[in-house]
KEMAR-999886 format. One record per residue (C-alpha): residue number from 1; residue in three letters; x negated, y negated, z. Coordinates in pm, 1 decimal, padded with zeros to 6 digits, always signed. Layout:
> num	residu	c1	c2	c3
> NUM	ALA	X	Y	Z
...
***
This chain:
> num	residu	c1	c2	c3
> 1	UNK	-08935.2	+01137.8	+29296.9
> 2	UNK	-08558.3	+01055.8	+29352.3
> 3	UNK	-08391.1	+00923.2	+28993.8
> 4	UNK	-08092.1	+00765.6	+28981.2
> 5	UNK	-07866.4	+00665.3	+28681.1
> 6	UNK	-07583.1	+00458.7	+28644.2
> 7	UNK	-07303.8	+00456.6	+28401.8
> 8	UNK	-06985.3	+00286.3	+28308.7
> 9	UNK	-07014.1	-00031.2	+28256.1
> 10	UNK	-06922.1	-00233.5	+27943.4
> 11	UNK	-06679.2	-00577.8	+27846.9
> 12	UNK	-06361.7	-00585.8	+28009.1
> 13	UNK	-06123.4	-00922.6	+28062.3
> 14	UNK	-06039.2	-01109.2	+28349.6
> 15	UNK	-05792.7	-00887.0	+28554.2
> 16	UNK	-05951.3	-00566.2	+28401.6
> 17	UNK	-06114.3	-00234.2	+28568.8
> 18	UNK	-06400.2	-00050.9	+28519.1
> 19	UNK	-06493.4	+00263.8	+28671.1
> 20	UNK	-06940.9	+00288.6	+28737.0
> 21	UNK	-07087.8	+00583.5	+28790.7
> 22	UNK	-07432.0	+00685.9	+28983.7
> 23	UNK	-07567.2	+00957.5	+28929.9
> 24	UNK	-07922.7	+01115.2	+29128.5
> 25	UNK	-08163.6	+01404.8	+29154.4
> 26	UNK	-08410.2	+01478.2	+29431.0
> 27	UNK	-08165.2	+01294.7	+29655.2
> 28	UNK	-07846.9	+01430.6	+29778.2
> 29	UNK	-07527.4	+01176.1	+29813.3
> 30	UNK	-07367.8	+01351.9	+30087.6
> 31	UNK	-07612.9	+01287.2	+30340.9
> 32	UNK	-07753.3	+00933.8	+30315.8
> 33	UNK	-07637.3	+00592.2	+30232.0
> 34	UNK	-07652.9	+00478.2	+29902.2
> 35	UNK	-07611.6	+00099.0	+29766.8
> 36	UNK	-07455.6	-00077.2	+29485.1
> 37	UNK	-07614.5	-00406.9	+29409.4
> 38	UNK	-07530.9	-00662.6	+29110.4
> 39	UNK	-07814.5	-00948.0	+28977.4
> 40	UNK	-07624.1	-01180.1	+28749.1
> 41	UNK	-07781.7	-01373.3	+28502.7
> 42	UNK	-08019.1	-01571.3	+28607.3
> 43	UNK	-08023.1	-01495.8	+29022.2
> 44	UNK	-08180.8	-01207.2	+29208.7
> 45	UNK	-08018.6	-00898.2	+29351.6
> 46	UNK	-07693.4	-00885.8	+29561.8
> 47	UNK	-07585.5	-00646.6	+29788.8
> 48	UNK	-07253.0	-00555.2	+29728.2
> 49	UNK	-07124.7	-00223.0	+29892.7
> 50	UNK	-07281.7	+00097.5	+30060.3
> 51	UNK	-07159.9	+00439.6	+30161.1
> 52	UNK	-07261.9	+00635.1	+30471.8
> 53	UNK	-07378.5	+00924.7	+30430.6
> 54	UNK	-07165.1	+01195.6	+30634.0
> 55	UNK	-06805.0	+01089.7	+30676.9
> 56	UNK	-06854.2	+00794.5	+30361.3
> 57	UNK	-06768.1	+00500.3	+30545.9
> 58	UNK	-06821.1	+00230.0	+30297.0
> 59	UNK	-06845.0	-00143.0	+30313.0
> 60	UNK	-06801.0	-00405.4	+30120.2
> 61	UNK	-06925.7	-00767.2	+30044.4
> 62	UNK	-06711.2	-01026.2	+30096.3
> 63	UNK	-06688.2	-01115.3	+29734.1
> 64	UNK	-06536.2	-00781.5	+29641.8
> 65	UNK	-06379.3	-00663.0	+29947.9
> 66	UNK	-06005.4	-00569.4	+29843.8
> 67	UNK	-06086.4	-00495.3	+29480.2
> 68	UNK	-06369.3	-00234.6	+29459.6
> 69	UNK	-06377.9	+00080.1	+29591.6
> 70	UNK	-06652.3	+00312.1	+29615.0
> 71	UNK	-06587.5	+00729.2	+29643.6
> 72	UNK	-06834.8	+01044.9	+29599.1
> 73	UNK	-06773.6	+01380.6	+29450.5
> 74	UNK	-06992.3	+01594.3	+29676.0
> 75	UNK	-07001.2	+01862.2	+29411.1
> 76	UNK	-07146.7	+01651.7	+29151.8
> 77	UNK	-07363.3	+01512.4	+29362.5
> 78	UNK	-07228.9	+01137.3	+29204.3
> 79	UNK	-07094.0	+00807.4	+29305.4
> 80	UNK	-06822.1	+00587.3	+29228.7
> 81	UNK	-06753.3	+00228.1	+29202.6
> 82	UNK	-06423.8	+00173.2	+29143.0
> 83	UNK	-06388.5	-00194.7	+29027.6
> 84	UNK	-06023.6	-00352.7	+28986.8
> 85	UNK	-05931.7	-00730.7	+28934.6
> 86	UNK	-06237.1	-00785.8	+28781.8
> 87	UNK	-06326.4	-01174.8	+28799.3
> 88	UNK	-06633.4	-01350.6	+28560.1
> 89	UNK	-06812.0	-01360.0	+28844.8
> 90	UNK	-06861.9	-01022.0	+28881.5
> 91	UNK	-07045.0	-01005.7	+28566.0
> 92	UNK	-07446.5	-00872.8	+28583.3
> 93	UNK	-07632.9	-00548.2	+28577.3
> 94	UNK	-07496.5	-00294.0	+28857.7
> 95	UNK	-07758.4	-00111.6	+28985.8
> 96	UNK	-07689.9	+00194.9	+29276.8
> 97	UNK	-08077.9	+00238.6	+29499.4
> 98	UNK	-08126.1	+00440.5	+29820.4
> 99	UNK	-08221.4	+00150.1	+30016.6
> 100	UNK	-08072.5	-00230.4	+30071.1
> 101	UNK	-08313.8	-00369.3	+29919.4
> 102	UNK	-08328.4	-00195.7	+29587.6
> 103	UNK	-08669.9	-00122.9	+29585.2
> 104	UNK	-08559.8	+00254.1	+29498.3
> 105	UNK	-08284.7	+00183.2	+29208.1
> 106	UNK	-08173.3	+00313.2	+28863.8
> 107	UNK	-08208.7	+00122.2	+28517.2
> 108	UNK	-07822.3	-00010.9	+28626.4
> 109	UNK	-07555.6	-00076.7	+28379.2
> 110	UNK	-07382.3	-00402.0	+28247.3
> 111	UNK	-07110.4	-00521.1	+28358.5
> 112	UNK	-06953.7	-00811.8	+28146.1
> 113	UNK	-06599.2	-01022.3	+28256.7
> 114	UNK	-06509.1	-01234.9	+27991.2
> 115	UNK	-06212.7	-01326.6	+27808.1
***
């Protein structure tokens, strides 16, 4: 059973970076895709980036494109969400999964913009 397990998140203003982490076993990074999604309060799940496995391409939603950036240390077999500019908007739970859906996701972490 593949278990994933996300870190990093906390209360940070307007303007302000956090760093999330993702962290799996029974499922290696390198070679798959793997999701970050975001449900804030009150509204369901939304997609907002994925990594190829391979060569890591990565995308982006719209709503973050330009200020997060997602990387993967092979070796630790863990990904990255590198969140700057943070907005109130991007405040909810942050939740990496295996799939698009999320059907296959961690516990996530919060995430909290506020000033």
């Amino acid at each position: 059973e593949v278990h994933l397990v996300e870190s990093g998140g906390g209360l940070v203003q307007p303007g302000g970076s956090l760093r999330l982490s993702c962290a799996a076993s029974r499922f290696t990074f390198s070679t798959n895709y793997v999701y970050w999604l975001r449900q804030a309060p009150g509204k369901g799940l939304e997609w907002v980036s994925v990594i190829k496995g391979g060569g890591g391409t990565s995308y982006y939603a719209d709503s973050v494109k330009g200020r997060f950036t997602l990387s993967r240390d092979n070796a630790k077999n863990t990904l990255y969400l590198q969140m700057n500019n943070l907005k109130t908007e991007d405040t909810g739970v942050y939740y990496c999964a295996t799939d698009n859906l999320g059907r296959n996701r961690g516990l996530g972490t919060q995430v909290t913009v506020s000033s």
